[in-house]
C-alpha positions as CSV (number, residue, x, y, z in Angstrom):
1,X,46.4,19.1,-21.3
2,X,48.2,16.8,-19.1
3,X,47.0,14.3,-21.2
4,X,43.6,14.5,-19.7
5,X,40.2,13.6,-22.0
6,X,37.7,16.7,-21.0
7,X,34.9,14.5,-22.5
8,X,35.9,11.7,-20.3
9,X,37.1,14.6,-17.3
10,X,33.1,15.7,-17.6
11,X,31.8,12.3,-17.5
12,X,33.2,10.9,-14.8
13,X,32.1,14.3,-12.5
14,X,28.8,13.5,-13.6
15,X,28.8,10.3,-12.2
16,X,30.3,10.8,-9.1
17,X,27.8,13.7,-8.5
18,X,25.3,10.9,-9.2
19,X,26.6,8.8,-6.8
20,X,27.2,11.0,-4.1
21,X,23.7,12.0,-4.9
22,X,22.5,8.6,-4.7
23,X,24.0,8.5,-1.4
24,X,22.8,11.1,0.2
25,X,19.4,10.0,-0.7
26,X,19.8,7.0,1.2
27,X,21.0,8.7,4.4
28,X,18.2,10.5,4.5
29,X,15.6,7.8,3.2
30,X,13.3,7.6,6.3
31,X,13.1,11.5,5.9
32,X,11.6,11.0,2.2
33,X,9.7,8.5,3.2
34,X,7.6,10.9,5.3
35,X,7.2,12.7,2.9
36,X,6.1,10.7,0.4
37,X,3.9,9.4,2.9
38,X,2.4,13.0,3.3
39,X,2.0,13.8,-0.5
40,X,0.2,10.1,-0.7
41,X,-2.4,11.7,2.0
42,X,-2.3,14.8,0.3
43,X,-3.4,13.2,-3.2
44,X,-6.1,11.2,-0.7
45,X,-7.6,14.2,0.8
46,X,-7.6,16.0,-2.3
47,X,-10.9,15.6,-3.9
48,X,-12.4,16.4,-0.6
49,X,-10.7,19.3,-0.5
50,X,-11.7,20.3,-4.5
51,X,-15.5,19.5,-4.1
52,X,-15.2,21.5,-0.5
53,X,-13.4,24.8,-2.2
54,X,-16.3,24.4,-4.9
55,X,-19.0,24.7,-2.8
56,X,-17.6,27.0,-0.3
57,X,-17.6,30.9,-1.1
58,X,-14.6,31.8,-3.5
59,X,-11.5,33.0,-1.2
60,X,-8.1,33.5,-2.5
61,X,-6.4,30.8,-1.0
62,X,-7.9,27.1,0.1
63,X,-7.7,27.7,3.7
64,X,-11.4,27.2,4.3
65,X,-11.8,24.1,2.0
66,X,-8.6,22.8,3.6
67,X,-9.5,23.4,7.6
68,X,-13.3,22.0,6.6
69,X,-12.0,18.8,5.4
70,X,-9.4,18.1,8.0
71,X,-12.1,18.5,10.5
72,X,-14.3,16.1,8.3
73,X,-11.6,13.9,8.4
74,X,-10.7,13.9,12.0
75,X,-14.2,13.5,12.8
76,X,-14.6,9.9,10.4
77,X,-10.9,8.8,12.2
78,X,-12.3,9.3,15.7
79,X,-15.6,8.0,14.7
80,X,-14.2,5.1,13.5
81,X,-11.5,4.7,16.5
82,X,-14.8,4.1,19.3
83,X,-16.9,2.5,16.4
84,X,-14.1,-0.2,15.4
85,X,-10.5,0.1,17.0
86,X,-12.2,-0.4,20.4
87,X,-13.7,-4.1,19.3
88,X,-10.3,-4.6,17.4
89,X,-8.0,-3.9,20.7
90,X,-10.3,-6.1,22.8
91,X,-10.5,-9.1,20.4
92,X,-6.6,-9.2,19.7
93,X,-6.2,-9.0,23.5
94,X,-8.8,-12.4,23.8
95,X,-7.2,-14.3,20.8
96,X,-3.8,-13.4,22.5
97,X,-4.6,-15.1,25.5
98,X,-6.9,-17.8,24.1
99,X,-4.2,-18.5,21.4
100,X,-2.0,-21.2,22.9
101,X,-4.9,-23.1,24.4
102,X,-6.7,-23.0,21.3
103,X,-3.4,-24.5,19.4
104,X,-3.1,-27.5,22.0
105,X,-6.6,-28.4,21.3
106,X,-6.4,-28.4,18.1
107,X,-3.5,-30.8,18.2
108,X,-5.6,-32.9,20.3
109,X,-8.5,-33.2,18.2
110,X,-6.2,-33.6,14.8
111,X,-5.0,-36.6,17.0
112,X,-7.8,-38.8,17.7
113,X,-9.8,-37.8,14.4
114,X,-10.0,-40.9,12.2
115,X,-7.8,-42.7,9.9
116,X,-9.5,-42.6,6.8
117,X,-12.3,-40.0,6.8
118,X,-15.5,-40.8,4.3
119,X,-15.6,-38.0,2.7
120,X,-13.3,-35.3,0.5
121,X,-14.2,-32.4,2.5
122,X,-13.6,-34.4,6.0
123,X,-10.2,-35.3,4.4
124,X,-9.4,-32.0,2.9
125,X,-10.8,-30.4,6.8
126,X,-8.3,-33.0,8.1
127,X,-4.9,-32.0,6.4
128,X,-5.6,-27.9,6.7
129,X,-6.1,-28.5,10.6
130,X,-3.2,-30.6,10.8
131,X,-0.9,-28.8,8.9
132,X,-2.1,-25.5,11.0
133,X,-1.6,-27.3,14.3
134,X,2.1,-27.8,13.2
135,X,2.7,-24.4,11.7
136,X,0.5,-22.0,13.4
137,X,3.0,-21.2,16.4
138,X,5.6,-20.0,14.1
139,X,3.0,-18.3,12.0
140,X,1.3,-16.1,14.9
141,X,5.0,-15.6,16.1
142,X,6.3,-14.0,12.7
143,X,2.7,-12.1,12.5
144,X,3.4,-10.8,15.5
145,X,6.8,-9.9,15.1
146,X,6.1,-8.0,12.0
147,X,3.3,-6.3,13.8
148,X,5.7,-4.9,16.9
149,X,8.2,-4.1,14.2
150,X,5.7,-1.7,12.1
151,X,4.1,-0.2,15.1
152,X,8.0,0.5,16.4
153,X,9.0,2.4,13.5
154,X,5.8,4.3,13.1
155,X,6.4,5.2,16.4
156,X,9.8,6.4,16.1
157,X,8.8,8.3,12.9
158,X,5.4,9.8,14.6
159,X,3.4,9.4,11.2
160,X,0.5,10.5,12.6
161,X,1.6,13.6,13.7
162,X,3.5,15.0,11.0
163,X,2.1,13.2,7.9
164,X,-1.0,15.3,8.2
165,X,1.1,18.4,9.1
166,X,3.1,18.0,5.5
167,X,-0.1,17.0,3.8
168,X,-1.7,19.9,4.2
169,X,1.6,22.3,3.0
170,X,1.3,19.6,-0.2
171,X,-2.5,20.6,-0.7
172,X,-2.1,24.2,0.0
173,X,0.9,24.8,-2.0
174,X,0.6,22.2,-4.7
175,X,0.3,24.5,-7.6
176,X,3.0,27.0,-6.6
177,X,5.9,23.6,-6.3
178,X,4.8,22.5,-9.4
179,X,5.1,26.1,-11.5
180,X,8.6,26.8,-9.2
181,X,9.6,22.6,-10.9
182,X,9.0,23.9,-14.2
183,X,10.6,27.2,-14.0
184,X,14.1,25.3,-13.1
185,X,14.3,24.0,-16.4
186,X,15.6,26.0,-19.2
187,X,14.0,25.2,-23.0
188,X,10.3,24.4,-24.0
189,X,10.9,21.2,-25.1
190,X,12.3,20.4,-22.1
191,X,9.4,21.8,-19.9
192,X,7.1,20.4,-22.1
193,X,8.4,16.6,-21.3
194,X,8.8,18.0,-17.4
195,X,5.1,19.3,-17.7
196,X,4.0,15.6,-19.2
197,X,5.8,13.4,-17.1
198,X,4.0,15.8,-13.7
199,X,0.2,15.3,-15.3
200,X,1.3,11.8,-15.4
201,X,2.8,11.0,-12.3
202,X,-0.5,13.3,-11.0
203,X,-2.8,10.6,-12.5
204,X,-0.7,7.8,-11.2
205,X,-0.3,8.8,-7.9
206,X,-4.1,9.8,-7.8
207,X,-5.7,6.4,-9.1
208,X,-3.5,4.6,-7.1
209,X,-4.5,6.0,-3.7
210,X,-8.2,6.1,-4.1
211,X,-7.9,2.6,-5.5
212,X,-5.9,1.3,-2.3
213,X,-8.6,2.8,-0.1
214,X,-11.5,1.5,-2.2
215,X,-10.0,-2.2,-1.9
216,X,-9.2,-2.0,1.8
217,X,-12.4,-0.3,2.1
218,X,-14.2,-3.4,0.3
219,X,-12.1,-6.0,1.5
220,X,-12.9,-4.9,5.2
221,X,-16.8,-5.1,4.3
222,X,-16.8,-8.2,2.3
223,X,-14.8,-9.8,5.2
224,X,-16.9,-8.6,8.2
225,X,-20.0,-9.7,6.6
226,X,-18.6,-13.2,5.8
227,X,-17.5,-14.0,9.7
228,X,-20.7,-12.4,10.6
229,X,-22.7,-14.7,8.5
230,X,-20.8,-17.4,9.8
231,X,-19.7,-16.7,13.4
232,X,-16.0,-17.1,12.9
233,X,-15.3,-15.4,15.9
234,X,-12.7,-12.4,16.1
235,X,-14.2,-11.3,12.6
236,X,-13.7,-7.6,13.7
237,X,-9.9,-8.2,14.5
238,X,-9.5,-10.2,10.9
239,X,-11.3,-8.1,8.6
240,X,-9.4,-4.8,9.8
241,X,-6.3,-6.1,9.6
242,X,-7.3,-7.5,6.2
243,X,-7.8,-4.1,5.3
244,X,-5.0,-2.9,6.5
245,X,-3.0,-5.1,4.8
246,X,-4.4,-4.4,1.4
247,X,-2.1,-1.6,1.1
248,X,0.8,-3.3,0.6
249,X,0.4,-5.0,-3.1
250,X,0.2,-9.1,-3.0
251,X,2.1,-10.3,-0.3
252,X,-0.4,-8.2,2.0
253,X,-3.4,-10.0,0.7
254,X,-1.9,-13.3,1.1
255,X,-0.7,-12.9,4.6
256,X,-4.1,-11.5,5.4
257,X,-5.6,-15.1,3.9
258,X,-3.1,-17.0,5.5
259,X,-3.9,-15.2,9.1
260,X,-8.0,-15.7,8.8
261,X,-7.0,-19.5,7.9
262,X,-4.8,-20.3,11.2
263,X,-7.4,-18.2,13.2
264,X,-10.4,-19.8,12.0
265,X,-8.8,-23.7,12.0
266,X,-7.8,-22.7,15.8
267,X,-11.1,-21.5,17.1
268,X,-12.9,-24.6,15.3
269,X,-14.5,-22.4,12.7
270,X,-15.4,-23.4,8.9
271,X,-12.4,-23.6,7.5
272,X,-13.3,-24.9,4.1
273,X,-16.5,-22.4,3.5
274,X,-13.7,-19.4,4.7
275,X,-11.1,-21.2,2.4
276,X,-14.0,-20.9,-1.0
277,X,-14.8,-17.2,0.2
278,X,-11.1,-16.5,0.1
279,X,-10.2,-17.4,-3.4
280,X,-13.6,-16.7,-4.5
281,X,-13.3,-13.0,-3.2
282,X,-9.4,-12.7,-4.5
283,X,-10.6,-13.5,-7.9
284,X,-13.3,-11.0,-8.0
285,X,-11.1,-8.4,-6.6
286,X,-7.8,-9.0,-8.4
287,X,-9.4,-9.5,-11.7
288,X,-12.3,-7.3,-12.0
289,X,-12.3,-4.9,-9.1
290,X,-8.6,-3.9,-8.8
291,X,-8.2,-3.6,-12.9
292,X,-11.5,-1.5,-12.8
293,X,-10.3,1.3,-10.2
294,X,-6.7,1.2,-11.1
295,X,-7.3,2.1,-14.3
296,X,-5.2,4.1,-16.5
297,X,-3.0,5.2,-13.7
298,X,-1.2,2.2,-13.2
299,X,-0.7,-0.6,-15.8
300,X,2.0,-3.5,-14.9
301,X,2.1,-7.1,-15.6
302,X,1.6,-9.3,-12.2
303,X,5.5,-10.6,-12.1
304,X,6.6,-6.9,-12.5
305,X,4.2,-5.9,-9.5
306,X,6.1,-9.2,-7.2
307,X,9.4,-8.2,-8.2
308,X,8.9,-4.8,-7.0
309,X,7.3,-6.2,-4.1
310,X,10.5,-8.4,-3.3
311,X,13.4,-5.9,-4.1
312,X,11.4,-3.5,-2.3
313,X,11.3,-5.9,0.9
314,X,14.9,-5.9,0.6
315,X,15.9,-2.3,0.2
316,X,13.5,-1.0,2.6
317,X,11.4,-3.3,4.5
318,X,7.6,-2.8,4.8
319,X,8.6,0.8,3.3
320,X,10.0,-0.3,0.5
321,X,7.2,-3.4,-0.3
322,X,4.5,-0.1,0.0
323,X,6.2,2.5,-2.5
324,X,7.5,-0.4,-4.7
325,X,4.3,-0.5,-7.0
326,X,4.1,3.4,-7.2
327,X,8.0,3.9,-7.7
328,X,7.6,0.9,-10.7
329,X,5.5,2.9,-12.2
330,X,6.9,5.9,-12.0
331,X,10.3,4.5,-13.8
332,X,7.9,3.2,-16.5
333,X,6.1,6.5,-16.6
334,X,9.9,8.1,-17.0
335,X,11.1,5.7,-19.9
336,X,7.9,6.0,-21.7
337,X,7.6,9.9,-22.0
338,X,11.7,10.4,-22.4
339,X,11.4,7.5,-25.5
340,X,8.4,9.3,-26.9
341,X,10.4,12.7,-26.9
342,X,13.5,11.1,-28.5
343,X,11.8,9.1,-31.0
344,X,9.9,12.9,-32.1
345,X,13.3,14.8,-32.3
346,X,14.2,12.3,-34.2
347,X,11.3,12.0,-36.7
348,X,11.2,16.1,-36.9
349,X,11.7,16.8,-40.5
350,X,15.3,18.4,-41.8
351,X,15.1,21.9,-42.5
352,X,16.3,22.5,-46.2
């Protein structure tokens, strides 16, 4: 009728009903970003919250297990708050003020040392310090930039507010959106591949949370130790925002390196001993301690893991660079399970 493919009529609705779906997404993106936020927090809390409703007398909802281990958790934030954040604040106010003197004598000293030191370490020493005294002011200046830039938006956003808030709707509820998911689609073999593609995204989403906080939570010892042993000063400040920065995948561990490195050179610490522990403790952790806790949950090849990293920079910022590993694994997740489906259809025998 009016000359008017209804194959090609259909298909082009579709994909305008994509689009516009696409679209809307991205007007609201900061809005699903909370949320993913709060489902990641959910899947944190959430063996708390099992072992808690196990030991606790049976009830019919998880209220109880759910109030006990937000109290639990409250109680280890505040603990840690006066135990840590206090020394944190305080040192990142003295390196902020030390800071620029610290950089002029550094030049100073790179300056007079000698032409043509005796020994490889006294030369390698030599070209790290200098090359820090030219590059360290635009280093703490970016640093800092991108530090007033995250703390802005999780300001605007109030994460800490309503992240728990949604976290623990996710936790008490879990089961319930996840039966209402599957009784949207029509067909066994589609609920089936719906019902997969859940318990999978479950394990991902699971092994990669608990793995973040185990790494940030070793990196943060390892560190603090180190300057201790040491007395790189401001080894408080340095090994909590190494910690911190271990949840967004490589580039967060670099720029964590590259910050202990300026810091160290600048107060006249050890930088080559700090520069050995660095790549020493990267090794152990990106080869055998990451691979180990990851585990089956997440399985991607290194230049996969930087591209997402990249795009996700792009699209979204620090947003994007934290969900990029999770959301790459999610599409792979998707592809697998939908190509395992086909490739059965097809292999089903022929009725006769």
């Amino acid at each position: 009728m009016l000359g008017i493919d209804r194959r090609a009529a259909r298909y082009a609705f579709t994909s305008a009903l994509v689009l516009l779906l696409l679209y809307l997404v991205y007007l609201v993106r900061a809005t699903i970003f909370i949320f993913i936020l709060a489902l990641l927090f959910a899947y944190l809390l959430s063996p708390l919250v099992n072992a808690l409703d196990r030991v606790l007398p049976r009830s019919r909802t998880r209220a109880p297990a759910l109030a006990l281990a937000y109290i639990i958790f409250l109680g280890i934030v505040v603990l840690l708050g006066v135990q840590v954040g206090t020394r944190v604040v305080e040192q990142a106010h003295e390196l902020g003020t030390r800071l620029p003197a610290m950089i002029e004598s550094l030049k100073g000293a790179t300056d007079k040392t000698q032409s043509a030191p005796t020994s490889l370490q006294a030369q390698i020493v030599e070209k790290i310090e200098a090359e820090v005294a030219k590059r360290s002011g635009d280093l703490i200046s970016w640093l800092a930039a991108a530090g007033v830039k995250f703390v802005t938006v999780a300001g605007d956003l109030i994460y800490v507010v309503i992240v728990p808030i949604l976290g623990f709707f996710f936790l008490k509820d879990g089961a319930e959106i996840r039966q209402h998911l599957l009784d949207l689609v029509q067909g066994d073999s589609h609920r089936e591949l719906l019902d997969e593609i859940m318990a999978d995204v479950n394990v991902l989403l699971a092994h990669y949370m608990r793995a973040l906080v185990v790494l940030a939570v070793a990196a943060f010892t390892a560190y603090s130790i180190f300057f201790t042993v040491t007395g790189i000063p401001y080894g408080v400040l340095l090994a909590a925002l190494a910690g911190m920065l271990e949840f967004i995948p490589m580039i967060g561990p670099l720029t964590a390196s590259v910050m202990i490195v300026v810091v160290t050179a600048v107060s006249g610490g050890p930088v080559l001993a700090t520069l050995i522990f660095l790549a020493v403790y990267r090794m152990i952790q990106d080869y055998v301690l990451s691979p180990h806790l990851m585990g089956q949950g997440i399985q991607m090849h290194p230049l996969l893991v930087l591209f997402g990293v990249f795009a996700g920079a792009e699209i979204a910022g620090i947003s994007g660079t934290f969900l990029s590993v999770p959301v790459l694994a999610l599409v792979r997740i998707l592809f697998r399970r939908i190509r395992k489906a086909r490739l059965g259809i097809q292999k089903a025998p022929i009725p006769v």
